[in-house]
N, C-alpha and C positions, 0 to 999 in steps of 0.2 A: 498523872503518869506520863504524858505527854509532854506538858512542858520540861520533865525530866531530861526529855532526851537532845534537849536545848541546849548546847553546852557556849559558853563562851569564845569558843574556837569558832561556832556556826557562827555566832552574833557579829564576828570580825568579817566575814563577808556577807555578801548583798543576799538580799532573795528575789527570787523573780517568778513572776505570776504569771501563767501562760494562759491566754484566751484564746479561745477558737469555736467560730459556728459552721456549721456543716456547709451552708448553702446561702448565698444574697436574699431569699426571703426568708430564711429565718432571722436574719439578720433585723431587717425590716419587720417582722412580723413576732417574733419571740423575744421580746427585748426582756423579758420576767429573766430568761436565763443569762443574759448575758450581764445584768444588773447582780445577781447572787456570784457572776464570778469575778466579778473586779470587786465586790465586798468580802474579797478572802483579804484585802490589803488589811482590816483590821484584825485578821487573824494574826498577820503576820507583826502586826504593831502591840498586839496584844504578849504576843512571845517574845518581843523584848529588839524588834527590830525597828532601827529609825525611820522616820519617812522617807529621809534623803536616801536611803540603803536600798528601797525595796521597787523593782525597775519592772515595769508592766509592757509584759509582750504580747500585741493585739494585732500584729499585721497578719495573719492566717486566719482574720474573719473573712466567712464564706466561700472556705474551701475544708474538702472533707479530710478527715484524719485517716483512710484507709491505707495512704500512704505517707513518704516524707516530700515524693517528688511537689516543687514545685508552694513545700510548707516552706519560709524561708525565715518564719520565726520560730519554729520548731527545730529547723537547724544552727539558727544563733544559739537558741539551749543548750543544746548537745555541743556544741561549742565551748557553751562556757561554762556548763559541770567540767567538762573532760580540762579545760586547763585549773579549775580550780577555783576557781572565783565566784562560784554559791554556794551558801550557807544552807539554803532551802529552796527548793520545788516547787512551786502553787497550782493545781489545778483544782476545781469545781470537781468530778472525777476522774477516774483514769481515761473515760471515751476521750475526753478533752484532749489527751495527752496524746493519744496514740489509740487507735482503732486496727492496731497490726502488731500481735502477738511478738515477731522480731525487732519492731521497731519500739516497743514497750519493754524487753525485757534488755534490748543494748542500754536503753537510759539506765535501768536499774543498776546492772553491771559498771554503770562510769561513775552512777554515784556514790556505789556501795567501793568503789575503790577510791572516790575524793571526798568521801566522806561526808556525803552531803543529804540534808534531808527529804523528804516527800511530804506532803501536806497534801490532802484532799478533804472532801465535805465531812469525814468519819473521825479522823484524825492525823495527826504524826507517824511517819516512819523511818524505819532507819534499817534503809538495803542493806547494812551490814549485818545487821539481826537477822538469824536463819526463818525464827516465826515473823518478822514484819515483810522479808524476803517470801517465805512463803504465801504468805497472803496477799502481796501484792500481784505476785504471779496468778494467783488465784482470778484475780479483779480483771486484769488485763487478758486472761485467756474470756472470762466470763464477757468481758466488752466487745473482745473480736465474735464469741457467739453472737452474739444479741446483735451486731450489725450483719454476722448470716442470717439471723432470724427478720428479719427486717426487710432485707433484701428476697429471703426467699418468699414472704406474705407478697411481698411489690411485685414478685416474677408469676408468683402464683395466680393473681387478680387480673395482670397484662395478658397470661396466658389463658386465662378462663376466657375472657373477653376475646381476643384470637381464635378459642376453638370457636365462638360462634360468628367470626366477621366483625364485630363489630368495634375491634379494636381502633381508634383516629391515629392514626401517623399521619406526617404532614405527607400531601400527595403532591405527587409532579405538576409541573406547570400544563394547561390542557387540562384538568382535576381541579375541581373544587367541591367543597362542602355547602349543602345548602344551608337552611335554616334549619331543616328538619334531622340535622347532624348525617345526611346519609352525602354519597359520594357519588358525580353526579360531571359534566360536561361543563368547561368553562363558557358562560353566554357571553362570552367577545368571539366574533363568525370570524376574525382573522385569527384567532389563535386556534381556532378549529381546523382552520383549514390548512393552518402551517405543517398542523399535527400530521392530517390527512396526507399532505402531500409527501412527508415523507414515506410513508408506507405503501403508499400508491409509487414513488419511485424507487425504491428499494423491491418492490415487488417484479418491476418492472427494469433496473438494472442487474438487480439479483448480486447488490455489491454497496459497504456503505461507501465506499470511497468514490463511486461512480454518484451515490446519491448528494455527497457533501460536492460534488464537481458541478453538478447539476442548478443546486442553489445555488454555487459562486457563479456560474455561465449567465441564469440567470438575473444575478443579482436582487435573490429572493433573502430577505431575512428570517432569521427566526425568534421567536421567542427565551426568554428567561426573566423566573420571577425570582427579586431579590428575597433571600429568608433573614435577612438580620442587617442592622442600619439603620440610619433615619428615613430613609425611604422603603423601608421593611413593607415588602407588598406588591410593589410594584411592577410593572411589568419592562423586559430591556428588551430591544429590537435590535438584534446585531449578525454576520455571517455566520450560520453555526462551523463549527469542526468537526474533523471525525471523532472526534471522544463523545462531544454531545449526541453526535444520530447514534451511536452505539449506545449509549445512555436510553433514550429513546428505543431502540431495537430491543433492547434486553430486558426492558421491563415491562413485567406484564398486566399492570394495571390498566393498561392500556387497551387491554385485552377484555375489558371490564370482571375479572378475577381477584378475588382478596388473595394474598399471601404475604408468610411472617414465616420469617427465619431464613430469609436470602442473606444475610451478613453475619458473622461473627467477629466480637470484641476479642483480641487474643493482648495479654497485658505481656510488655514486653521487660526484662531483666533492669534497666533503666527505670523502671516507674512508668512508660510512656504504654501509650496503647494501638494498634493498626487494625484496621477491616478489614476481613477476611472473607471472600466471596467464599458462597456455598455453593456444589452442583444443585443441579435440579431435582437431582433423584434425593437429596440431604433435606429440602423443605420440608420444615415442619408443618405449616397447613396450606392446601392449597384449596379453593373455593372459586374455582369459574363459574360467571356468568351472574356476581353478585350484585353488579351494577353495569350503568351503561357504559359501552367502551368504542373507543374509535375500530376496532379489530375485533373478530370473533376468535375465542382461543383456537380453532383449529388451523386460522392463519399464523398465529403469533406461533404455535409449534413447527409448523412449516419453516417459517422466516430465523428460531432457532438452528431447526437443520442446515440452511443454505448460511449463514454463518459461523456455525461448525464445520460446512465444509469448504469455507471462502478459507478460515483459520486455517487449516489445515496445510493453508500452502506455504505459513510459515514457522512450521512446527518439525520437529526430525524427519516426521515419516515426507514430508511433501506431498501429499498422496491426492489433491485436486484443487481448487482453489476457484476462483473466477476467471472466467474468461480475460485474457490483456490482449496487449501490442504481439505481433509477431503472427508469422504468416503459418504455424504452426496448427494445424487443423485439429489435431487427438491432443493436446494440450494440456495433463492431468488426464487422462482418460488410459493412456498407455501401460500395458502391464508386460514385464519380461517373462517368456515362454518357459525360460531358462531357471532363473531361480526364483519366480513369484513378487519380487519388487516394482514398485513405478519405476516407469523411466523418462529420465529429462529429456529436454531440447538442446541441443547446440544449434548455432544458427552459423553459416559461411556464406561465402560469396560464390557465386558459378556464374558465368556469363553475365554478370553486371547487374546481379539479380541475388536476394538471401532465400535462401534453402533451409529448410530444418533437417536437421537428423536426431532420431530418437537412440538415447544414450542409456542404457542400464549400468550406474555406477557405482548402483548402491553396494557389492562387494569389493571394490577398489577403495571406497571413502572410509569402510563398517571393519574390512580387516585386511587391507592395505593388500588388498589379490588386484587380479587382473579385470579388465571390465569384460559383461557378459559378453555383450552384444552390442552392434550399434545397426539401425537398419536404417538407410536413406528416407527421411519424409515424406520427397516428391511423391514415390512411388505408391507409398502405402496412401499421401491425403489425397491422389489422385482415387484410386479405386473405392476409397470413402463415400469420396462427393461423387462419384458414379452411382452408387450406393443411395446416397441420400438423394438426387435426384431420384431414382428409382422407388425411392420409398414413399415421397413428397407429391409426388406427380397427381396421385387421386386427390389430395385435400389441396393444393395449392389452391384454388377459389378461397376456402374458407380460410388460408391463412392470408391470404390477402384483405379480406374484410376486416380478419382480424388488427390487422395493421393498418387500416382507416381508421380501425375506431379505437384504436388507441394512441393515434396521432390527434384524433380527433378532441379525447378524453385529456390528452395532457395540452396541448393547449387552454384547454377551457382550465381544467386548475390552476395554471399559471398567470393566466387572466385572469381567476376568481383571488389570485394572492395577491397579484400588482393593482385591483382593484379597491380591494380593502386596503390596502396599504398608501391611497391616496385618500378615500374617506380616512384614515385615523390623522392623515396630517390635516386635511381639510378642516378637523374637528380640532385636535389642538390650534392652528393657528383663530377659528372660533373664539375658543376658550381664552386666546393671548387676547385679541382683539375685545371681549368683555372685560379681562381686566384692567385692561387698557381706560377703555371709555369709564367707568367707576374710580379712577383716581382723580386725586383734585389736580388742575392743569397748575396750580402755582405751585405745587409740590415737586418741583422739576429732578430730584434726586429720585424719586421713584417714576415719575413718569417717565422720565429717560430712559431705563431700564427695563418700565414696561414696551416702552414704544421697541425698543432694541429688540426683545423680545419676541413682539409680535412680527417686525421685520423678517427676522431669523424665519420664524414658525412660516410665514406666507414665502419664503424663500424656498424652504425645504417640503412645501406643497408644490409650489409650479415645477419644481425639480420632480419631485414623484410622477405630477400629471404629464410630463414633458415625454418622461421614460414609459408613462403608459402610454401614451397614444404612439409613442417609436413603436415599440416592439408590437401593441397590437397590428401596427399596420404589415410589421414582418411577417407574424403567426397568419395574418390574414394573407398575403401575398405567397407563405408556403402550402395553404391549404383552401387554394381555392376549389373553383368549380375542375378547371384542368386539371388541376394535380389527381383528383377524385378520378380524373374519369382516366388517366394515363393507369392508374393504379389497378382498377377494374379491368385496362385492355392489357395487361402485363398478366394477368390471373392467370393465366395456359403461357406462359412464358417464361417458367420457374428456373431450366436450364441458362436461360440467357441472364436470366436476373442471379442465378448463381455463378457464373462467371464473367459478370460485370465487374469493374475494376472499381468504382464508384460505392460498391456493396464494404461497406465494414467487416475487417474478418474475424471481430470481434460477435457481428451479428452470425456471423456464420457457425462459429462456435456454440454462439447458445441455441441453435438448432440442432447441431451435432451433440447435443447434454441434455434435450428435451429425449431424444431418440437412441440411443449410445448409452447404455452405465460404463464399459469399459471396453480397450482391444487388446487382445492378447498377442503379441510378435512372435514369431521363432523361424529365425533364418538360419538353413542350412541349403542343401543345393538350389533349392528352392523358398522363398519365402512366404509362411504362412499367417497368414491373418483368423484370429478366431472372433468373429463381431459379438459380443451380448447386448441387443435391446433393452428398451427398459419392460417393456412387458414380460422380457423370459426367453424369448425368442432368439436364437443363432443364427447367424450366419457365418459361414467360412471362405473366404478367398484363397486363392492360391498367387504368387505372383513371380515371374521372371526377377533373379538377380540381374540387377544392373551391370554392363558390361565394364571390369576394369577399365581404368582412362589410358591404358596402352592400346588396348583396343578400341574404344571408341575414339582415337587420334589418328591413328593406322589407317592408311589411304588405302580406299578398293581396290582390288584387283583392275577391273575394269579402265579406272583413271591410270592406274602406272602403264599400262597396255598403252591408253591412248597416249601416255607421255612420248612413249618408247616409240611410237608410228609418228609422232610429230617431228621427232627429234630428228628424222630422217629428212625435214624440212624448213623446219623455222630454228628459231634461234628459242633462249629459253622467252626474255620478254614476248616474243611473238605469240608463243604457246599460252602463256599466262592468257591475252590477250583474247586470243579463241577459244580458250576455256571457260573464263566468263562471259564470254559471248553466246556459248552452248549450254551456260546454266550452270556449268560446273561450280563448289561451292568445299570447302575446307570441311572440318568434323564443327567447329566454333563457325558458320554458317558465315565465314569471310569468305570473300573474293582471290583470284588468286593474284601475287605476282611476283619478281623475279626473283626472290631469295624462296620463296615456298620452291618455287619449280627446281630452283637450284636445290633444296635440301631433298627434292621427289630425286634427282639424278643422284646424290652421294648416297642417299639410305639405301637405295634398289642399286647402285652399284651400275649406272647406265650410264652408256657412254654418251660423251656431249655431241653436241652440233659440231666443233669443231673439229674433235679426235675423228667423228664419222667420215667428215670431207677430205683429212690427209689421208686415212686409211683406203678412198677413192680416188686416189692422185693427187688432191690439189694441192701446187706449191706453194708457198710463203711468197712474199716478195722480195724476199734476201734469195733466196733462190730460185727463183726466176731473175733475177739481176743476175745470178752468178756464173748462171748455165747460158746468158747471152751473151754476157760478159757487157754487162749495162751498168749504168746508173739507176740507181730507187726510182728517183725521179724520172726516169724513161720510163721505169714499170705502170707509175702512176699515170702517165700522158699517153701511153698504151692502151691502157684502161679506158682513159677519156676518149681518145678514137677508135673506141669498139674494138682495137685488133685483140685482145684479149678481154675477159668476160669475170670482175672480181664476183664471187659468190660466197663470202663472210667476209663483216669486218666486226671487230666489238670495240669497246669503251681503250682498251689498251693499244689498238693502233693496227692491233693483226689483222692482216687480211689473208686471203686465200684466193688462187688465180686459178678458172678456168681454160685453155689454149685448145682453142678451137683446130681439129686435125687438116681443114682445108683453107686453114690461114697461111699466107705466104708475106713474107716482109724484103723489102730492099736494102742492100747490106751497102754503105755508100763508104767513103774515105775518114780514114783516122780512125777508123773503127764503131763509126755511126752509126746506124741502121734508118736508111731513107727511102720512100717509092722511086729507085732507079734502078736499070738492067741490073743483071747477076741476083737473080732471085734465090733465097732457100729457102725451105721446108721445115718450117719449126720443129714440126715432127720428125724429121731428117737428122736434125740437129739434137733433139733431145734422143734420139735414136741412136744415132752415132756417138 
């Protein structure tokens, strides 16, 4: 009945035989089934087809039929039903074909319209037959069951094994499996300690990007174990990055806890697939404290938090983040009075100096309105760190010890890293140096290579030992005996070492986040600060608006006073002159001189030195010339012999002439003025 459906129209085109195994060791290890489906070729020779006709498609061993992605002999098929060019089909059965309901009933569909046959283990068919069409559909829905069933026994036994821990997944590097299949501390002491060190510095920067700065300052390496390759195993020594310590940070095996179900597979429209982090509260098992771990889970949950709230500063809300750069004291701490948002930083310039001000702008940004509020920084991170001095004062002793022995603590790890890190070269260039002496010396093709080798290897020893005994000698030289004991005499001297300039104000910060969960601003006539502790605790400040800068510019009363009683005597330079002499000082804590004093006379509307002395008589020397009927130059040679008294002259040339009332001058011929008889009376003369 089968051969019936063989027509001579099939027999004119080719048939082709489609192979496919699931996986590389079935491949290797099930050859029974792959032998039964290339022996369908005599099926097909048996139905009337040449040998030359019948074309065997086997590049899709050990890849699985669930989809087409990445089938690229499955797609030649479907190729070449749809233009026409097969006669017949060949699979062992339909899984072969297709493991996907969609992708099993489009073949059917291109061949039931090019009229082409199907062959599997059973028999012949012919998609154009509603019962061979039927049945086939039947096989291919029954196939995609059967690899549900399949897959859900494999999910079922993985998850059995998960609820009790004892599932192997491959573990991080710092992780390895004993013998006794349990999960357990890597025994190489530098990869312990690489491990350690970061946890110890992320505990202690409270930031990964501070901890990856840390390693490159140092020039500490880190580990990574290759998972695939020909060196599959082995361990890389190279700078980590911030991807890797977050890698590190986030997982919590480390924390010696089993958990299964941190990822999901999501299959994406393409064929392709991506990981999908899951939250925490999403794990499906979680089991701390199943094995040994570098961390105890209640610090891993801690070091969570301060990473959720480091992220935060790059997220919509902005709402805290880690301590940075900038002299900005409440920093992420800050909440508006007004409408319940953070509020940022801007930073300017004042006096040759950055200032913060704290900016609420989340209704300006969220729906294009006005910004809350903005309230000067100085003022508010002044009253802070009054505040925190006042808080700090009883425990300063203890935080200073604290801070020995954490300077103490991380030198020593970073001598225990650069340490080891000279034993493993020490030890490879060993290991160069045996291979070395074990070859035959006429064998000069590998001896060479050995010997290069080991060159390299004792190179990149004295290089590590070089750099340990540097930096030991530094670490030793910042924490000597002085340093120890400068730090003990500083313990009662919290305010000075708070307003030291030397202090990081980044350290500053992470005291004000130890003490401080938030402040709350709200500036109206007055500016109010609301403090929340971290134990619960309030405090309230109150503080003076800052005076507009029209006012704080706006000379005293007292100095225009003095201008005004000067002016009666000097000139303006003169006045500048005795003003900085008597301390006097601008609103910008300058000195004064002659364009200040000149713009103190135009603002207050006072009159000058010079308007003062006409308004007291004194004349120009164009008129005193005019009224003796002189030449300038008499006025000036006047001057020089005392008969008259100049009292101003400035940069323009003006002067002004006192004429003394008991000065008498001798009036000689041609109209001269000489000491000879016929005396007048200057006064006489300007009288008359």
């Amino acid at each position: 009945m089968a051969e019936l459906k063989v027509t001579t129209e099939h027999l004119k085109r080719a048939a082709y035989l489609y192979v496919r195994q699931s996986t590389l060791r079935q491949v290797a290890e099930h050859g029974e089934s792959t032998q039964r489906q290339y022996a369908l070729r005599a099926r097909a020779i048996a139905s009337g087809w040449p040998i030359e006709r019948i074309h065997v498609i086997d590049c899709d061993l050990g890849k699985s039929g669930s989809s087409t992605t990445a089938r690229e002999g499955f797609q030649q098929l479907v190729s070449e039903v749809a233009l026409g060019k097969a006669g017949i089909v060949m699979g062992l059965e339909v899984s072969r074909l297709a493991r996907n309901s969609a992708d099993w009933h489009r073949l059917i569909e291109l061949c039931a319209l090019t009229m082409t046959l199907i062959l599997d283990e059973d028999g012949i068919y012919d998609p154009a037959n509603f019962n061979d069409r039927l049945l086939l559909g039947l096989k291919g829905t029954m196939s995609e069951a059967e690899l549900h069933i399949l897959k859900a026994r494999m999910r079922g036994g993985q998850l059995n094994k998960a609820r009790r821990g004892e599932l192997e997944m491959c573990p991080p590097v710092g992780l390895v499996y004993r013998n006794d299949r349990t999960l357990g501390l890597d025994p190489d002491a530098q990869v312990q300690n690489a491990i350690r060190l970061v946890f110890d510095t992320f505990e202690r920067t409270e930031s990964a990007v501070q901890t990856v700065r840390f390693f490159r300052e140092q020039a500490l390496l880190f580990p990574r174990r290759l998972r695939a390759g020909p060196n599959k195993g082995d361990l890389l020594w190279a700078p980590p990055n911030h991807a890797r310590i977050l890698q590190v940070l986030h997982n919590p095996r480390y924390a010696g806890a089993f958990v299964y179900g941190r990822t999901r597979t999501r299959y994406r429209p393409d064929g392709g697939s991506s990981v999908v982090r899951v939250a925490k509260a999403d794990w499906q098992f979680v089991m701390p404290g199943m094995y040994q771990g570098y961390i105890d889970w209640e610090r891993f949950e801690a070091n969570q938090r301060r990473l959720a709230d480091n992220a935060r500063a790059f997220g919509g809300e902005r709402r805290s983040g880690p301590a940075r750069e900038g002299p900005a004291l409440l920093q992420g701490r800050v909440v508006c009075g007004l409408c319940g948002e953070r509020m940022g930083v801007r930073y300017s310039q004042e006096h040759s100096r950055i200032v913060p001000t704290y900016v609420c702008q989340a209704n300006a940004v969220r729906r294009a309105g006005w910004t809350c509020q903005t309230v000067p920084g100085k003022l508010v991170d002044a009253a802070i760190a009054a505040l925190m001095i006042e808080l700090l004062t009883p425990m300063s002793l203890a935080v200073t010890l604290e801070v020995q022995r954490e300077l103490e603590a991380r030198a020593a790890e970073t001598d225990a890293a650069r340490r080891q890190h000279v034993e493993r070269m020490r030890y490879e260039a060993e290991i160069a140096r045996r291979r070395y002496m074990k070859v035959d010396p006429d064998n000069r093709l590998v001896a060479d290579a050995l010997e290069a080798e080991w060159n390299e290897k004792l190179r990149l020893h004295a290089d590590a030992a070089e750099d340990y005994e540097r930096r030991s000698k530094q670490q030793a030289a910042a924490l000597n005996a002085e340093t120890r004991r400068r730090i003990l005499d500083l313990a009662e001297q919290l305010p000075r070492i708070w307003h030291d300039s030397r202090v990081d104000v980044r350290e500053r910060k992470r005291i004000v986040r130890l003490l401080i969960d938030d402040v709350t601003l709200i500036k109206a006539e007055k500016i109010t600060v609301h403090v929340r502790l971290s134990g619960g605790a309030t405090r309230s400040l109150v503080l003076e608006r800052p005076l507009p800068i029209a006012q704080i510019r706006k000379f005293k009363p007292e100095l225009v006073a003095e201008v005004d009683r000067l002016l009666d005597y000097y000139c303006d330079r003169e006045i500048a002159e005795i003003l900085n002499q008597n301390g006097w000082r601008t609103s910008e804590a300058k000195p004064f001189n002659l364009k200040k004093i000149a713009f103190i006379r135009g603002a207050y509307k006072l009159a000058s030195r010079y308007d003062r002395l006409r308004h007291c008589g004194m004349l120009t020397t164009r008129e005193v010339a005019a009224r003796f009927g002189i030449a300038k130059t008499t006025v000036q040679e006047w001057g020089r012999q005392g008969l008259i008294k100049q009292c101003y002259a400035d940069s323009l040339n003006r002067g002004l002439w006192e004429i003394p009332s008991n000065t008498t001058i001798l009036k000689g011929r041609g109209g001269r003025r000489s000491r000879k008889p016929r005396t007048t009376s200057i006064t006489a003369q300007l009288s008359g």
